[in-house]
ROSE-4610 file (N, C-alpha, C; in Angstrom, 1 decimal, always signed):
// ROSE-4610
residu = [X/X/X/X/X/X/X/X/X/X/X/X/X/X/X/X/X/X/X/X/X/X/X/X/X/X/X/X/X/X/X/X/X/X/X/X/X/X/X/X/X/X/X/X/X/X/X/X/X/X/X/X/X/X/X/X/X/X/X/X/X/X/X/X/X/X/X/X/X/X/X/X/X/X/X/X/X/X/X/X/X/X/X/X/X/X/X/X/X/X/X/X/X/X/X/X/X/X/X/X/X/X/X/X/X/X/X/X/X/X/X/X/X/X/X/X/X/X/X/X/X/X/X/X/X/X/X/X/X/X/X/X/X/X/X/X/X/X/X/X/X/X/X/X/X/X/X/X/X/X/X/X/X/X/X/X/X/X/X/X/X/X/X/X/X/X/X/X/X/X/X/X/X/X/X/X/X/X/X/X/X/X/X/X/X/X/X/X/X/X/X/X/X/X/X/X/X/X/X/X/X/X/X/X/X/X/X/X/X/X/X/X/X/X/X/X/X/X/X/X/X/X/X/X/X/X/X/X/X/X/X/X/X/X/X/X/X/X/X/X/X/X/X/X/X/X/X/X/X/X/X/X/X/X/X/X/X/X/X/X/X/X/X/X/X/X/X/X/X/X/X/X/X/X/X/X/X/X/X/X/X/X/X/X/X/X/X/X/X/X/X/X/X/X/X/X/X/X/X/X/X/X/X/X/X/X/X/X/X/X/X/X/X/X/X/X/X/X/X/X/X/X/X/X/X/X/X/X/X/X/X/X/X/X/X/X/X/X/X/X/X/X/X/X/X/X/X/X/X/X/X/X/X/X/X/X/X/X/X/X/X/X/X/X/X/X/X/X/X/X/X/X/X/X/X/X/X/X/X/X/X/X/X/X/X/X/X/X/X/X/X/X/X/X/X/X/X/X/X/X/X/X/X/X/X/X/X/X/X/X/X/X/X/X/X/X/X/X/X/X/X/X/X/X/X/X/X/X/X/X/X/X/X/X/X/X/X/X/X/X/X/X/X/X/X/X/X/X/X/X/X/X/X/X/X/X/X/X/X/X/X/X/X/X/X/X/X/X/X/X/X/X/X/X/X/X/X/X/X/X/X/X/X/X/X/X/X/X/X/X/X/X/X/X/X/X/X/X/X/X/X/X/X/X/X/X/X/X/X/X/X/X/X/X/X/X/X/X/X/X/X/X/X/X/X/X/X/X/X/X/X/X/X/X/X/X/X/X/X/X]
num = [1/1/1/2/2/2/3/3/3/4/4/4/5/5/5/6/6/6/7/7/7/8/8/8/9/9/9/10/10/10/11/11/11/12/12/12/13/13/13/14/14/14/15/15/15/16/16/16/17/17/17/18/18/18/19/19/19/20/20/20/21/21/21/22/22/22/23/23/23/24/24/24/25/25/25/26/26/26/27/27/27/28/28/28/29/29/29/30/30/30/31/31/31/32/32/32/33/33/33/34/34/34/35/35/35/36/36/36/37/37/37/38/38/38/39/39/39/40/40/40/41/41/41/42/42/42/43/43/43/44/44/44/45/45/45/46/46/46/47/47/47/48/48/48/49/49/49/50/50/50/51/51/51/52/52/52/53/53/53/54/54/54/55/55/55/56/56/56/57/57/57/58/58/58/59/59/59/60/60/60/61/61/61/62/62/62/63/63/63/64/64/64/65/65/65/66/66/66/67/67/67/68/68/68/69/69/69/70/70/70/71/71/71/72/72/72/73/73/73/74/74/74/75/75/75/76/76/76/77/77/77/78/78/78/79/79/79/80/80/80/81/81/81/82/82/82/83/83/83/84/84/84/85/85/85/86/86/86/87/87/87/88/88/88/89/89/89/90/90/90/91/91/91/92/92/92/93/93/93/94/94/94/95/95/95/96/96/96/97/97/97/98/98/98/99/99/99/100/100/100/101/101/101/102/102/102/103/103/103/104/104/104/105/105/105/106/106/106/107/107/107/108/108/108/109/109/109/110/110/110/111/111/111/112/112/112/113/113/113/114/114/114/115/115/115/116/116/116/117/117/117/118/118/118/119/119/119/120/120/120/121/121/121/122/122/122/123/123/123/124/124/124/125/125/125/126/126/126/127/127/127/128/128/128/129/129/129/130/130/130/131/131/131/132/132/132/133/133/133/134/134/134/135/135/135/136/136/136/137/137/137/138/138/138/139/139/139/140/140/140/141/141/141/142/142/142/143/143/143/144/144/144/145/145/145/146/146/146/147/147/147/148/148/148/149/149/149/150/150/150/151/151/151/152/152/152/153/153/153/154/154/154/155/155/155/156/156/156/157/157/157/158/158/158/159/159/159/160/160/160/161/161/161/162/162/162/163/163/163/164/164/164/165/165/165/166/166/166/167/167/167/168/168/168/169/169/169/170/170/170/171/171/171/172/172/172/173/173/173/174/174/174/175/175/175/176/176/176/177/177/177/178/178/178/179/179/179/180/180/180]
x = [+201.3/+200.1/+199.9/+198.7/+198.8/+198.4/+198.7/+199.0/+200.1/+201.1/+201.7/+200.8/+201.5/+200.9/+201.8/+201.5/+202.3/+201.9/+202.9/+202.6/+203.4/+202.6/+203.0/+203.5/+204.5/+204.8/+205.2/+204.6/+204.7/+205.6/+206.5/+207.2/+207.1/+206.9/+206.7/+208.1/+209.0/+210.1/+209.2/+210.2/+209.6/+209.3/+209.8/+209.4/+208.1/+207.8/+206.5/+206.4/+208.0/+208.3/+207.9/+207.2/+207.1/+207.3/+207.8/+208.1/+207.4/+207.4/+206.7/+207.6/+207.6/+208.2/+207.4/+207.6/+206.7/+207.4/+207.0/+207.8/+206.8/+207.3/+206.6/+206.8/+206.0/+206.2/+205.7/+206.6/+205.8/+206.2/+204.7/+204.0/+204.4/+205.3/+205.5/+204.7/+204.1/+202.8/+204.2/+203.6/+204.4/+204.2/+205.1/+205.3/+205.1/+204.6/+203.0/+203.9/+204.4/+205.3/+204.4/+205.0/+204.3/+204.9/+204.6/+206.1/+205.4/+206.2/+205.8/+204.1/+203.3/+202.0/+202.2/+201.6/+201.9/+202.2/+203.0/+203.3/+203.6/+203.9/+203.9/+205.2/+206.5/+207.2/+207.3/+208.0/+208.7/+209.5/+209.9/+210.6/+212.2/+212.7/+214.4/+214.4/+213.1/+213.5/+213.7/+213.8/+213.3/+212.6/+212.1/+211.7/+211.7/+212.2/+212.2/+211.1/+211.5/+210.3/+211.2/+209.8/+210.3/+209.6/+210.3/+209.5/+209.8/+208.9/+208.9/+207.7/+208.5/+208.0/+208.5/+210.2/+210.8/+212.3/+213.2/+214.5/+215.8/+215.0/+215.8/+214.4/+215.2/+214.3/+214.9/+214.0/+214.8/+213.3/+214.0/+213.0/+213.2/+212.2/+212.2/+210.9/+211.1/+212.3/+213.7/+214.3/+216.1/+216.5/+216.4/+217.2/+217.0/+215.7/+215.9/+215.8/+216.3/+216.6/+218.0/+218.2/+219.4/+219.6/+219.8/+220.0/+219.1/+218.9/+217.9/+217.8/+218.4/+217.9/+217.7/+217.2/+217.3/+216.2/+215.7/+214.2/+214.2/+215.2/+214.8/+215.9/+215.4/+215.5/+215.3/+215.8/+215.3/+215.1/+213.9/+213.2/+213.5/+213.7/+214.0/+213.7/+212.6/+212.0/+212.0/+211.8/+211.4/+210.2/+209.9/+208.0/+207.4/+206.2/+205.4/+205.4/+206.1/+206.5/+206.1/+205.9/+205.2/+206.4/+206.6/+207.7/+207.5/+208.0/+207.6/+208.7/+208.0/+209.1/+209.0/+210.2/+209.9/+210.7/+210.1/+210.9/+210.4/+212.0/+212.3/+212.6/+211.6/+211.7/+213.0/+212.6/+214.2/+213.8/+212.8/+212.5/+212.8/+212.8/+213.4/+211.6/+210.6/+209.7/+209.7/+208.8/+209.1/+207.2/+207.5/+205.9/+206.2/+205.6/+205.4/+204.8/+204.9/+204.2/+204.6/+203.6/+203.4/+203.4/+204.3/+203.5/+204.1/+203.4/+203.4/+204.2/+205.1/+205.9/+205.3/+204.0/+204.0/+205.0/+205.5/+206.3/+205.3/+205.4/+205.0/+205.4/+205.2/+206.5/+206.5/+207.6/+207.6/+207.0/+206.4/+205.7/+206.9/+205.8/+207.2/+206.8/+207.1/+207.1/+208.3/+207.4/+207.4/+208.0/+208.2/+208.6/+208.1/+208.1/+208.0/+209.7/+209.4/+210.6/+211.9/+213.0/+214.1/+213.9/+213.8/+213.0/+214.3/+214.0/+214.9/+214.1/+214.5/+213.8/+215.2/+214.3/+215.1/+214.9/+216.0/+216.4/+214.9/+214.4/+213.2/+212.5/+212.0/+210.8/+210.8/+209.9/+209.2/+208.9/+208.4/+208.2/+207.5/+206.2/+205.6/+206.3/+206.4/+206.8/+205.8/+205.7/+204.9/+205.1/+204.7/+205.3/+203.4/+204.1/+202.8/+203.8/+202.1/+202.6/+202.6/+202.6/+202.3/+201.1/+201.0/+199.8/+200.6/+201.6/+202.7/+203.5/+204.4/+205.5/+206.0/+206.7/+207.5/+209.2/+209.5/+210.5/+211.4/+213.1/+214.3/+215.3/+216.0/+215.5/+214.5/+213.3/+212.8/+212.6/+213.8/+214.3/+213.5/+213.6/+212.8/+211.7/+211.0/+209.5/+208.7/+207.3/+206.4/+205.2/+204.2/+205.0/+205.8/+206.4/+207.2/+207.1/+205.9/+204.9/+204.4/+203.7/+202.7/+202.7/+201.9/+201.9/+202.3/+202.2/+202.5/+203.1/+204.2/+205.0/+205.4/+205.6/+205.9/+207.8/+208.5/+210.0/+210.4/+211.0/+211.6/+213.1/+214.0/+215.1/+216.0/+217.1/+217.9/+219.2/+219.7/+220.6/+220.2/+220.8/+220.6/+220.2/+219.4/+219.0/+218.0/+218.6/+217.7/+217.1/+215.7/+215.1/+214.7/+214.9/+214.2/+213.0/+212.1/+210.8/+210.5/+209.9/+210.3/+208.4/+208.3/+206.8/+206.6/+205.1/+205.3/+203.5/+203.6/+202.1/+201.3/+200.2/+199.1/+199.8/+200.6/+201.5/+202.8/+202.8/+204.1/+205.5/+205.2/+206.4/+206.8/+208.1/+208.6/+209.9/+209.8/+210.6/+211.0/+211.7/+212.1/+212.5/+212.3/+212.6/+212.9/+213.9/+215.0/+214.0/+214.2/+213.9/+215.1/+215.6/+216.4/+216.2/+215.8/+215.4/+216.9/+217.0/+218.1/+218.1/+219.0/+218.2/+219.2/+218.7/+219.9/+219.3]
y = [-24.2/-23.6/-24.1/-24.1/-24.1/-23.0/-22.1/-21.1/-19.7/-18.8/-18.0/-17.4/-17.4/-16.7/-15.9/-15.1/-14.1/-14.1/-15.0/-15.0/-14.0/-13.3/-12.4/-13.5/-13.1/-13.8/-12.6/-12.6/-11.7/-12.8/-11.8/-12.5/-11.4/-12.0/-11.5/-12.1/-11.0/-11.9/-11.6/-11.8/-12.2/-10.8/-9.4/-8.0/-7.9/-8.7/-8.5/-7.4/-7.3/-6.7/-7.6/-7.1/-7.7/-6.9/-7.7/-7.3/-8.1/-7.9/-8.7/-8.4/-10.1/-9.8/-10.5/-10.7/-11.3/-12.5/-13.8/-14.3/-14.7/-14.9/-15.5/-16.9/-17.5/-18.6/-18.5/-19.0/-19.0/-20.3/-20.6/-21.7/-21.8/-22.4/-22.7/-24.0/-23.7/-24.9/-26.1/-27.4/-28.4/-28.4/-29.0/-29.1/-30.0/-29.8/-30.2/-31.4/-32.1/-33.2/-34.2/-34.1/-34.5/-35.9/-37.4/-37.9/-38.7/-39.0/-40.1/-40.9/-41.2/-41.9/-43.2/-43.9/-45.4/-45.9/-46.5/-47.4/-48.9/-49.5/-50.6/-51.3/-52.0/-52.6/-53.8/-54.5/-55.8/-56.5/-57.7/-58.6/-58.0/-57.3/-57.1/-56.0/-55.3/-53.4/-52.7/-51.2/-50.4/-49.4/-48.1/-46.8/-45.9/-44.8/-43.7/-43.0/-42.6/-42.2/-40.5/-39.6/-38.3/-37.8/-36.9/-35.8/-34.7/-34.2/-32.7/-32.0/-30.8/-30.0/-29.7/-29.9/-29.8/-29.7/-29.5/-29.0/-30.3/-31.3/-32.1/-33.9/-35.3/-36.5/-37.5/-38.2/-39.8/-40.4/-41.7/-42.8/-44.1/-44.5/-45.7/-47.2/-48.2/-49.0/-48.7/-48.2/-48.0/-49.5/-50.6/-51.7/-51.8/-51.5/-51.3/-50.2/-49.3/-47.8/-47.7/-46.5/-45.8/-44.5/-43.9/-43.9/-43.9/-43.8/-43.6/-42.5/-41.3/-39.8/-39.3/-38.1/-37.2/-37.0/-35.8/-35.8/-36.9/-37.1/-38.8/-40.0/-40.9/-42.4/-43.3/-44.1/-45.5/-46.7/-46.8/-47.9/-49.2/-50.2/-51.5/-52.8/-53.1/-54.0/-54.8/-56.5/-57.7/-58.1/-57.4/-57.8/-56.2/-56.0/-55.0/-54.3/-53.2/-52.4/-50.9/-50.7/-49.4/-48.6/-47.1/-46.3/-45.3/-44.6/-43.8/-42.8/-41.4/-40.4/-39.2/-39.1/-37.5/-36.7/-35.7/-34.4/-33.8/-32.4/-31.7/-30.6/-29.3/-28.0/-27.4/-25.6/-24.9/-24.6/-24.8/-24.9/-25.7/-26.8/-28.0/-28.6/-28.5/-29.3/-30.0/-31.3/-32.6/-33.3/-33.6/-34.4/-35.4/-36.6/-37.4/-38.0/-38.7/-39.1/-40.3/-41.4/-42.8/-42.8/-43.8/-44.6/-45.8/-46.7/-48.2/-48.2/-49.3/-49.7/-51.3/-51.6/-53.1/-53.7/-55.1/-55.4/-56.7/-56.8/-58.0/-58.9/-60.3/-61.4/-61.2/-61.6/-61.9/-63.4/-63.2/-64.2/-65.7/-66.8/-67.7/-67.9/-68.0/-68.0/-69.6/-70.0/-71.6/-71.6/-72.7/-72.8/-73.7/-74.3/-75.6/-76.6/-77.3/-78.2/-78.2/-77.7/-78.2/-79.5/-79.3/-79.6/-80.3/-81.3/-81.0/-81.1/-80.8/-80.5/-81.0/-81.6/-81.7/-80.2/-79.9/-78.6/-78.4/-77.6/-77.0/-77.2/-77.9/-78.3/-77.0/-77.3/-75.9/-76.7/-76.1/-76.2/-75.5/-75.9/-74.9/-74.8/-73.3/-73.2/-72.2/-72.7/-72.4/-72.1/-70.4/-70.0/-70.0/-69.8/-69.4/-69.1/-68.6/-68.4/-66.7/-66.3/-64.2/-64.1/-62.8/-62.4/-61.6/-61.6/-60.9/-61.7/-62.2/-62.7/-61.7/-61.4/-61.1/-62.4/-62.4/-63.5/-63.1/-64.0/-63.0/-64.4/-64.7/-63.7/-63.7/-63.1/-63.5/-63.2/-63.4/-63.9/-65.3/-65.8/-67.0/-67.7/-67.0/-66.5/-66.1/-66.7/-66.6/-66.9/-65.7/-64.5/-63.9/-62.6/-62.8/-62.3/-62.3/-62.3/-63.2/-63.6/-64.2/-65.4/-66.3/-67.2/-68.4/-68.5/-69.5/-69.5/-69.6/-69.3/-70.7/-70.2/-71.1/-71.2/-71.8/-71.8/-72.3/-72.1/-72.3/-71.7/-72.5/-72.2/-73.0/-72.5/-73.1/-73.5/-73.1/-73.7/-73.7/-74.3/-74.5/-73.1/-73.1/-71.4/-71.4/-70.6/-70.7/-69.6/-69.7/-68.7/-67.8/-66.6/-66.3/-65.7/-66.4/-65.1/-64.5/-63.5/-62.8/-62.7/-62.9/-62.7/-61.8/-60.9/-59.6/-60.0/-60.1/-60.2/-58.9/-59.2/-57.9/-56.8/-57.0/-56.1/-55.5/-56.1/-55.1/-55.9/-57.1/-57.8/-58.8/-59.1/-60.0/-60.8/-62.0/-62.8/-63.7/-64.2/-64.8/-66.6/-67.4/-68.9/-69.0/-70.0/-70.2/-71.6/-71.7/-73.3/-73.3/-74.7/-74.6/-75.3/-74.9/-76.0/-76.6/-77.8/-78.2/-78.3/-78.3/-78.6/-79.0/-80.9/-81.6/-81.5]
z = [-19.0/-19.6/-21.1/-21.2/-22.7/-24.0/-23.4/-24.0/-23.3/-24.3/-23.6/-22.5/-21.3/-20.1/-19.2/-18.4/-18.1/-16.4/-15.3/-14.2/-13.3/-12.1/-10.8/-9.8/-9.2/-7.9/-6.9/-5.7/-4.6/-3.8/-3.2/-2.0/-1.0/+0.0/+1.9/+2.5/+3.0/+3.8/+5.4/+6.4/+7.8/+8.2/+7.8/+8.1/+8.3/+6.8/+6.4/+4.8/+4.7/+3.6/+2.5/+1.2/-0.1/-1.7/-2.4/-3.5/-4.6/-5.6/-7.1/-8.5/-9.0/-10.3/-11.1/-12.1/-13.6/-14.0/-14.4/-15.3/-16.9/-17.9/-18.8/-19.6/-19.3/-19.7/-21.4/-22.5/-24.2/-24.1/-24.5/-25.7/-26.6/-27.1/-29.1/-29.2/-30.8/-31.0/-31.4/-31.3/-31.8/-33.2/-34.1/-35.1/-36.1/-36.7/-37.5/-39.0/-38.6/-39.0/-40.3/-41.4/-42.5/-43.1/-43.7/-44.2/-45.5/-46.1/-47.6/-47.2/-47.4/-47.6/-47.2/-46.9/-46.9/-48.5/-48.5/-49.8/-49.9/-51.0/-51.3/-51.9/-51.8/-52.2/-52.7/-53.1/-53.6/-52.8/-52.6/-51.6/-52.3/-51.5/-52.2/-52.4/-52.5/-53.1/-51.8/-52.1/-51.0/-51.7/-50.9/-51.3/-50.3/-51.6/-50.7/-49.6/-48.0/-47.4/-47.2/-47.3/-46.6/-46.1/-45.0/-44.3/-43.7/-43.3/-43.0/-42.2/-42.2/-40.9/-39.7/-39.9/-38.8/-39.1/-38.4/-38.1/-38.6/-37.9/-37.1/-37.3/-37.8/-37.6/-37.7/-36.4/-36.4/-36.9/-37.0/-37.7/-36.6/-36.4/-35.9/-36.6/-36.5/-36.1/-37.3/-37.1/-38.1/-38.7/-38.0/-38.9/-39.9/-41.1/-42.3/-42.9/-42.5/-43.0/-43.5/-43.8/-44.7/-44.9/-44.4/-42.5/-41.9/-40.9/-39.7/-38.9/-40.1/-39.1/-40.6/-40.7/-41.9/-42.5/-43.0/-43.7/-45.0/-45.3/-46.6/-46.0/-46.2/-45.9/-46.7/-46.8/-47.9/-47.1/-47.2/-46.3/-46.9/-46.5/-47.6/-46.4/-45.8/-45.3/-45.5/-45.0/-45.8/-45.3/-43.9/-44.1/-44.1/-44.2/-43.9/-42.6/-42.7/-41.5/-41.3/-39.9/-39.6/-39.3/-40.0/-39.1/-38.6/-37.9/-37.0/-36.8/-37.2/-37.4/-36.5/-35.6/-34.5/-35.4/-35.4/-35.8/-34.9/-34.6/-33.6/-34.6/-33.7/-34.1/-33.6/-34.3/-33.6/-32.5/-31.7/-30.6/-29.8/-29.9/-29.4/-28.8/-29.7/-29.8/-30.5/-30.4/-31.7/-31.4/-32.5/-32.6/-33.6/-33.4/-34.8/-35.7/-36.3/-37.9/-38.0/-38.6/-39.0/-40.8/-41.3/-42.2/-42.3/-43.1/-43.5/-45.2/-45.0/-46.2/-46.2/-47.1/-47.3/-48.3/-47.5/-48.7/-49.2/-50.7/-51.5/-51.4/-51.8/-52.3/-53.7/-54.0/-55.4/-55.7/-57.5/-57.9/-58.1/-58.2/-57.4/-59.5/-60.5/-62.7/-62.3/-63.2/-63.2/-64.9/-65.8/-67.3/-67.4/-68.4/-69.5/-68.7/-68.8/-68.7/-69.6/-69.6/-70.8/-71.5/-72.7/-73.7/-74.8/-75.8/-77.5/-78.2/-79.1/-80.8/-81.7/-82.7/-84.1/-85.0/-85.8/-86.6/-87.1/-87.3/-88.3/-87.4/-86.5/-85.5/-84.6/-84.0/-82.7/-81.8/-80.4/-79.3/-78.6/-77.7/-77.2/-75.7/-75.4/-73.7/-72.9/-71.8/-71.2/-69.4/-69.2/-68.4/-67.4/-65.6/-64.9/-63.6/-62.4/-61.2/-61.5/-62.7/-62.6/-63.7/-63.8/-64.3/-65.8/-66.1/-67.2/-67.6/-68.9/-68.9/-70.0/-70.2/-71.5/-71.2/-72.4/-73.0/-73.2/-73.1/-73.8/-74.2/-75.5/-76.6/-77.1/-78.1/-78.8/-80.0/-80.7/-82.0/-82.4/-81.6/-82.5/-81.5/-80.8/-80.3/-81.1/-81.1/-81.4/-80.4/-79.7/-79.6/-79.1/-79.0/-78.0/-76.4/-76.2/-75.1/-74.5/-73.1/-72.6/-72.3/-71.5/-71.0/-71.9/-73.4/-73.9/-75.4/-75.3/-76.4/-77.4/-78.6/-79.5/-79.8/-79.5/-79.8/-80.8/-81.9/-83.1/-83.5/-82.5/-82.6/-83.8/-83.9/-85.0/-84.4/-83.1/-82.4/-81.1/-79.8/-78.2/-78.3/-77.1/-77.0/-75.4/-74.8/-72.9/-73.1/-72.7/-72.8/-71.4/-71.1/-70.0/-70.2/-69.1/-69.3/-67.7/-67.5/-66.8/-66.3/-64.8/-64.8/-63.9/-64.5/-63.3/-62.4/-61.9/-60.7/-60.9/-60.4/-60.1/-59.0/-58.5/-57.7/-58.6/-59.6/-60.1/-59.9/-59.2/-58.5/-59.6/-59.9/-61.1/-60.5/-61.0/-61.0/-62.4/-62.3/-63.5/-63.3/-64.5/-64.8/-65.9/-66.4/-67.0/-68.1/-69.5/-70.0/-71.4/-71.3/-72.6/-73.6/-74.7/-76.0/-76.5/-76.7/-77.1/-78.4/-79.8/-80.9/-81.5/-82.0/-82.1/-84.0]
């Protein structure tokens, strides 16, 4: 049924005698299963997913999960994956729930080539491939920001700059001014 219902059964033996009993069948509604939104990652991260509305939850597909049962999980994919969550009431009903974890790539941040300079001289360096860089160190950066920086170092010095994409996604490249 799909709703509590309350059935009669008559029984006739061969006399022709009969008797009647009741049984009731209950309905419990399934369980209204809620979990994290679709979201968005990094090549290498994960995030947390959770959910609820229920007792008891497995996750599927599990090979990039952490664990693969439990109202929270840490999803950590390397492509863009759908997961799919049953939860089971104290009933022993279950229904389930979808979301999507896209993953990004990271931005591929390019440099200036290792470079030398004579003492007192500068150098410009020049980063791409993201839409952010910030620099380290920049002690002797000018600025010490952004796609194109000025270096004025006073001894060997590697610089990292670090580039972040329109996704949030960062990677980093290496350049060393020599300085004879």
């Amino acid at each position: 049924p799909t709703a509590t219902t309350t059935y009669t059964v008559t029984g006739t033996d061969a006399n022709g005698c009969s008797n009647t009993t009741i049984a009731t069948v209950t309905v419990n509604p399934l369980p209204l299963i809620t979990v994290s939104p679709n979201t968005s990652i990094c090549t290498g991260y994960g995030t947390q997913l959770t959910a609820g509305g229920a007792n008891t939850y497995a996750w599927t597909p599990a090979a990039s999960l952490n664990p693969a049962i439990g109202s929270n999980v840490t999803a950590s994919p390397t492509a863009t994956t759908t997961y799919t969550v049953t939860g089971t009431d104290a009933n022993g009903c279950s229904s389930t729930a979808i979301t999507t974890v896209s993953v990004n790539p990271l931005p591929i941040v390019t440099v200036s080539p290792n470079t030398s300079i004579c003492i007192g001289n500068s150098t410009q360096l020049t980063a791409g491939g993201a839409n952010m860089y910030s620099w380290n160190p920049t002690a002797s950066l000018s600025p010490g920001t952004g796609s194109n920086v000025t270096a004025n170092p006073t001894t060997t010095t590697t610089y990292v700059v670090t580039g972040t994409d329109a996704n949030g996604c960062n990677d980093t490249a290496i350049a060393t001014v020599s300085v004879n």
